[in-house]
C-alpha positions as CSV (number, residue, x, y, z in Angstrom):
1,X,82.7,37.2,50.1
2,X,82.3,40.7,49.7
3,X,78.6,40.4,48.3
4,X,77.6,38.0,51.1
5,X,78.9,40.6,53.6
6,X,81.5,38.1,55.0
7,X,84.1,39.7,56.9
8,X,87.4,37.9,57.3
9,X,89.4,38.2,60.4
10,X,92.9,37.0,60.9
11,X,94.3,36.1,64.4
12,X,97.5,37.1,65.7
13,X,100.4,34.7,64.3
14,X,101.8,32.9,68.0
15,X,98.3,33.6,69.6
16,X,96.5,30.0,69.7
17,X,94.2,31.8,72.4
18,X,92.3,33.5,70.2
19,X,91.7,30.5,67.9
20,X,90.2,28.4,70.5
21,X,87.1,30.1,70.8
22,X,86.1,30.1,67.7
23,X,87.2,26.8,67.3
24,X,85.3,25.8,69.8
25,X,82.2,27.7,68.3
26,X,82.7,25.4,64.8
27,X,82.4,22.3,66.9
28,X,79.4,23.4,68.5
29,X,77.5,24.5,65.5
30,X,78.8,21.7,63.2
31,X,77.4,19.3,65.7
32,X,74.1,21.4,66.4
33,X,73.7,22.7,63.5
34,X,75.1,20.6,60.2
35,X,75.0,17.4,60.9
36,X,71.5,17.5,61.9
37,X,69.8,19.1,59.0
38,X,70.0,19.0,55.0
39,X,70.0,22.0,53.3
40,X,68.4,22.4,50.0
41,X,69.5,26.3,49.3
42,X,71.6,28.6,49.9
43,X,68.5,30.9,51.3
44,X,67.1,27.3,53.3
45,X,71.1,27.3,55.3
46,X,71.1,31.2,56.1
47,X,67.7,30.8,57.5
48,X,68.6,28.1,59.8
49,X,71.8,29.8,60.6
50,X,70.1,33.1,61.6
51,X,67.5,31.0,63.9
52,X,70.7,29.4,65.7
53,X,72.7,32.5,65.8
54,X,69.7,33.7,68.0
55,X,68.9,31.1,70.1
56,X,72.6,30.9,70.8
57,X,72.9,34.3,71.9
58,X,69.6,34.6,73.4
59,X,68.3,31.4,74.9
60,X,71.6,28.5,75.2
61,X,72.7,28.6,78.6
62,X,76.9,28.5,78.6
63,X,78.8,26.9,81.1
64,X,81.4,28.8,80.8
65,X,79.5,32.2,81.2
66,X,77.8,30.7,84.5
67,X,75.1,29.1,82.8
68,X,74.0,32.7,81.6
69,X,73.8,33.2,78.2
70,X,75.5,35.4,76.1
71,X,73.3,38.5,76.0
72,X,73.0,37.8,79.4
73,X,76.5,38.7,80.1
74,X,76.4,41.5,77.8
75,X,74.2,43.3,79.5
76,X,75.3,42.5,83.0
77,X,78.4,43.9,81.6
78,X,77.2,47.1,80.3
79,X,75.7,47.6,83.9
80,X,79.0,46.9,85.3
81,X,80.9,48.8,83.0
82,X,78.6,52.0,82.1
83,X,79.9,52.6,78.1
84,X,77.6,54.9,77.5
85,X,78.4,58.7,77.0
86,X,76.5,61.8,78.1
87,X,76.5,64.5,75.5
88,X,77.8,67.0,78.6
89,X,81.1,65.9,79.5
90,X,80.8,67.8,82.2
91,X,78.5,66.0,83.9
């Protein structure tokens, strides 16, 4: 997993919140995503993946984010809640 850059995160033992959204995610792209296409590589299924990461991100409207979607949010966030820093602290 290393080589492939795959990070593995563990959840918090008693916390089922935090399972259900990515649980939730796995449903999603199982049924968008695997059972509707064959893969003949490796390279063929990281491809596709990367196309769906971005249109889920950038173009699938959530109904739990409003119908916005998620970089959407993100940045309606970010105007909300200003994270950026100025190099002048005093300012």
């Amino acid at each position: 997993m290393k080589s492939s850059e795959v990070k593995q995160e563990f959840t918090h033992v008693a916390t089922p919140e935090e399972n259900s959204y990515i649980e939730a995610f796995h449903s999603i792209l199982e049924h968008d995503v695997i059972e509707r296409n064959v893969f003949d590589s490796y390279y063929e299924a990281k491809e596709m993946l990367a196309r769906y990461f971005s249109h889920y991100n950038y173009h699938r409207l959530h109904r739990s984010l409003g119908f916005m979607t998620p970089q959407q949010k993100w940045d309606e966030t970010e105007l909300i809640y200003d994270t950026t820093f100025s190099e002048n602290p005093s300012s």
